[in-house]
KOLDO-766476 format. One line per field, with one value per residue (C-alpha): residue in three letters; x, y, z. Coordinates in steps of 0.001 Angstrom, whole numbers, plus 500000, padded with zeros to 6 digits. Layout:
N
residuo <- c(Ala,...) .
px <- c(X,...) .
py <- c(Y,...) .
pz <- c(Z,...) .
This chain:
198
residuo <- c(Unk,Unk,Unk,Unk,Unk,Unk,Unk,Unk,Unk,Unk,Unk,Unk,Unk,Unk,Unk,Unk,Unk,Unk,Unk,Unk,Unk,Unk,Unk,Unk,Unk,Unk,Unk,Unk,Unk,Unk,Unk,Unk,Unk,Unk,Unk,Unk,Unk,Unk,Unk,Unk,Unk,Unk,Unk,Unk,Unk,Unk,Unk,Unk,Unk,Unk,Unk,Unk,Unk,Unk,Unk,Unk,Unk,Unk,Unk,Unk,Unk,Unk,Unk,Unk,Unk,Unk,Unk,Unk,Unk,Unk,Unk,Unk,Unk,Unk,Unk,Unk,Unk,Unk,Unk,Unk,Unk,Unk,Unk,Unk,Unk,Unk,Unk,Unk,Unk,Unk,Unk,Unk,Unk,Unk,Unk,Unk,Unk,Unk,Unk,Unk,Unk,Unk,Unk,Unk,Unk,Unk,Unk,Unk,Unk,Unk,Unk,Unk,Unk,Unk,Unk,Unk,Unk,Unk,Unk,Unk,Unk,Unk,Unk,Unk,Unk,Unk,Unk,Unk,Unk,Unk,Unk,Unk,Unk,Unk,Unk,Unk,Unk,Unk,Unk,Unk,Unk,Unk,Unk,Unk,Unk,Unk,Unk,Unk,Unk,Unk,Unk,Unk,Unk,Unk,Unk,Unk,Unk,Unk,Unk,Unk,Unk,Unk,Unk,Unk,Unk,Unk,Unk,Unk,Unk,Unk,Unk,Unk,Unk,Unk,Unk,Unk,Unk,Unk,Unk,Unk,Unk,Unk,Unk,Unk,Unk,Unk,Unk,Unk,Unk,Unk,Unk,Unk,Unk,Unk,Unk,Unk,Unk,Unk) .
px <- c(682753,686485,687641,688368,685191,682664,679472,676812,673226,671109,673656,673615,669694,669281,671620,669194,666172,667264,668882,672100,675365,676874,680503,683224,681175,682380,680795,679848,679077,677376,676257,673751,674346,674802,671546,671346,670251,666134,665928,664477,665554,667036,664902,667705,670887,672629,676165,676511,675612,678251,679863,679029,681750,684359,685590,681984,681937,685370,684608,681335,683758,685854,683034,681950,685074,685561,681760,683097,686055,684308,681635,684370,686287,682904,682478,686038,685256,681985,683288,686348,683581,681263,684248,685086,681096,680896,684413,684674,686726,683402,680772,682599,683210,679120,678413,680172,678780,675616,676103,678081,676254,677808,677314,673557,673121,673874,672469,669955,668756,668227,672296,672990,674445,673338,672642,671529,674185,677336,680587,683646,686741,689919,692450,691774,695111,694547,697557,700364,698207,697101,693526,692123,688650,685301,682264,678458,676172,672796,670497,666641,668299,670949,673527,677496,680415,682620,686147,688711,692138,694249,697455,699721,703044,704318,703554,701834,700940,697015,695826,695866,692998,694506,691509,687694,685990,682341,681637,678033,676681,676272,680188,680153,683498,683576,686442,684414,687897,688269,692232,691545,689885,691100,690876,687198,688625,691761,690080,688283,688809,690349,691582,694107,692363,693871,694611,690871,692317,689865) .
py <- c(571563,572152,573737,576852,577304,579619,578539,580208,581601,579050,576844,579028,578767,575314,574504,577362,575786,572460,573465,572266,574579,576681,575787,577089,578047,577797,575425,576548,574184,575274,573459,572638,574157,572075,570881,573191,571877,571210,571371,568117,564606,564325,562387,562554,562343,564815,564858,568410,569281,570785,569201,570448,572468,570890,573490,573329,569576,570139,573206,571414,568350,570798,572146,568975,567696,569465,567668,564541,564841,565836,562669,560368,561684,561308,558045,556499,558071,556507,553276,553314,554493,551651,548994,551104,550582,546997,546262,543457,546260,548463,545898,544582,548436,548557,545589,546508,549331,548344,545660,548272,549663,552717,553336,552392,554352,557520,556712,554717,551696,550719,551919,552020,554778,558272,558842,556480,556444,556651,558282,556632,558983,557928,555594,551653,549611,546440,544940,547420,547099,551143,551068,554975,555416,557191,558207,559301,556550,557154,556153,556342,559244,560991,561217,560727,559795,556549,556970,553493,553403,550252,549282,545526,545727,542890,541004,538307,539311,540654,544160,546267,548910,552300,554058,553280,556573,557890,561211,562374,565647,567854,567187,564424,561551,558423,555695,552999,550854,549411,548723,546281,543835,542386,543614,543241,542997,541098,537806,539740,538062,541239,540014,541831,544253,546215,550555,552184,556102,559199) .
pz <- c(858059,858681,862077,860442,858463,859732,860581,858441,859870,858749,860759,863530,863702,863395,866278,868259,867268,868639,871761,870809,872184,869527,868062,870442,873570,876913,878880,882297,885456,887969,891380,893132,897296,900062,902207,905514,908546,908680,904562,904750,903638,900401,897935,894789,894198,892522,891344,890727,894124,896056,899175,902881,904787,906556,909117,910293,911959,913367,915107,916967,917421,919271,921671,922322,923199,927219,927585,926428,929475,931705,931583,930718,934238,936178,934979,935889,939573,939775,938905,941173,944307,943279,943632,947165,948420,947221,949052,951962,954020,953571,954332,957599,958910,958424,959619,962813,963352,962987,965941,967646,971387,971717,967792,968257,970762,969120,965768,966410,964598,960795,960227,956724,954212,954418,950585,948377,946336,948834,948259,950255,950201,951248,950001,949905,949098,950195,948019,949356,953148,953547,954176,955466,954521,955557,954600,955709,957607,958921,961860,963107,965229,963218,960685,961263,960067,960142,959796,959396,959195,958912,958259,957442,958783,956516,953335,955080,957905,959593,958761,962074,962988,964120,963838,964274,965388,964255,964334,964900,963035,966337,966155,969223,968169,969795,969322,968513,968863,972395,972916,975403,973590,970492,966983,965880,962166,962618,961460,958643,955059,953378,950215,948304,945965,943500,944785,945123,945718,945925) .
């Protein structure tokens, strides 16, 4: 049958009878929507079925995104306070005031941190010799706070204390630093360490 010949009705009926699409028809495609959220798992394959929206996964990627900097920033400060609480400069300070009289006598014994997890504020720049720290310690009595500040005059020389105070919660400060005797932490190992800031 040429392309301009008609098709005639008994033609037209056997096509109909076997399902076949008549001469010239449009073809139409249609698809198959998108899964939604809880529909299930998908147990075919189907390649007429249409493709999930785009604009949706961006816009959650942009809600999440202030959660995601937020937890990344708390993170970076809990690592740079873990490095300040497992410091030499922090473990001598404690140490000392745990074998400290005056600092006994107002705290009591069993000195340690007041929270488990201890926060040391300050800055702690062992490598450019700035050291001005403090942060909550406990007793069998009460609560205070130490406070440290030391300093190295030159590149090779001894870090100096200028400050070694507590201060108790009733708001009683002691200098814990005796100026005439010599510098309980001059012969302290502090290794250079790289800036610890708060």
């Amino acid at each position: 049958m040429g392309p301009n010949v008609i098709p005639r009705p008994s033609s037209m009926r056997f096509l109909r009878h076997f399902g076949l699409p008549r001469p010239n028809a449009a073809q139409y495609r249609t698809l198959i929507a998108a899964p939604r959220p809880g529909s299930g798992p998908l147990m075919e394959r189907r390649p007429d079925r249409e493709l999930p929206d785009i604009q949706s996964s961006s816009r959650r990627w942009l809600r999440t995104l202030p959660l995601f900097l937020a937890i990344l920033g708390a993170s970076t400060l809990g690592i740079f306070n873990y490095q300040k609480a497992s410091s030499s400069v922090v473990n001598s300070t404690l140490y000392a005031l745990r074998t400290n009289p005056r600092a006994r006598e107002l705290l009591g014994d069993e000195i340690y941190f007041a929270a488990k997890v201890p926060w040391i504020w300050g800055e702690m720049n062992q490598l450019h010799g700035r050291i001005n720290i403090h942060f909550k310690v406990k007793g069998t009595r009460q609560h205070g706070t130490m406070r440290f500040r030391s300093e190295r005059k030159s590149r090779l020389g001894y870090f100096e204390t200028l400050e070694w105070s507590l201060e108790t919660a009733d708001g009683q400060k002691i200098e814990l630093l005796d100026k005439t005797r010599p510098d309980p932490f001059k012969n302290t190992a502090l290794k250079a360490e790289p800036e610890l800031q708060a």
